[in-house]
N, C-alpha and C positions, 0 to 999 in steps of 0.2 A: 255352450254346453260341451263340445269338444274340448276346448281349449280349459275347461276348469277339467275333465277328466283325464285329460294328461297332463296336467299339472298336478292332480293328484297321485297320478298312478309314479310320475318323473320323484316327486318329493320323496313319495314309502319309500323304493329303491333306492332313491339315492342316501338314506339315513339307515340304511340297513347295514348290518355290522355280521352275525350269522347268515342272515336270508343271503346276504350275497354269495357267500361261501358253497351254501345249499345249492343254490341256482347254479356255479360250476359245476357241481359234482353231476346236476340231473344233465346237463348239457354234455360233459365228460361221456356219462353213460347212455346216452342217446346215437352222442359220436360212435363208441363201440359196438351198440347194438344194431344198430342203421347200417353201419359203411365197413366196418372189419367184419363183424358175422357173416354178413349179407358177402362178402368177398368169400368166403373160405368156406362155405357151410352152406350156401343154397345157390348152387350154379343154374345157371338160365335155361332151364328144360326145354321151354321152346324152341328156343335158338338152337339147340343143340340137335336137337330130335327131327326138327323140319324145317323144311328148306327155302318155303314160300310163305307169305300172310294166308292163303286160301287153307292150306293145309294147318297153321297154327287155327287159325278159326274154327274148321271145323272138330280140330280134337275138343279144343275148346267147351264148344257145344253141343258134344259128345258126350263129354263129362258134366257139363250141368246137367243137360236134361236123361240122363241115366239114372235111374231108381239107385238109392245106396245101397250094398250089400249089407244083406240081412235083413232087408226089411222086403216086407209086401204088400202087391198092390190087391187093393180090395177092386175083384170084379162082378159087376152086379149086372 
């Protein structure tokens, strides 16, 4: 069962003539989106801001369990 599914899946790609071109471009664009964005454009807040894991934790946890602004809580 394995082996007839990658033999199917090995044959499509290996007879694709556009698809393979496609499939560069999205891996191309994954490349830049992942690893050059993520460099220049979202620095490591934690790392930066605190100094210890106890202290990353607790902001952390800070931030989940903090009602979002603007909203309210219904007290009954």
């Amino acid at each position: 069962m394995l082996k007839k599914t990658f033999c199917f899946y090995y044959d499509g790609f290996r007879s694709m003539v556009v698809g393979r071109t496609l499939w560069k471009l999205i891996f191309i664009k994954l490349f830049i989106m992942f690893v050059i964005l993520k460099t220049f454009f979202f620095p490591d807040y934690l790392a930066t801001n605190f100094s210890t894991d106890d202290e990353r934790a607790d902001h952390v946890l800070t931030n989940l369990t903090r009602p979002a602004a603007g909203t309210e809580t219904s007290k009954h």
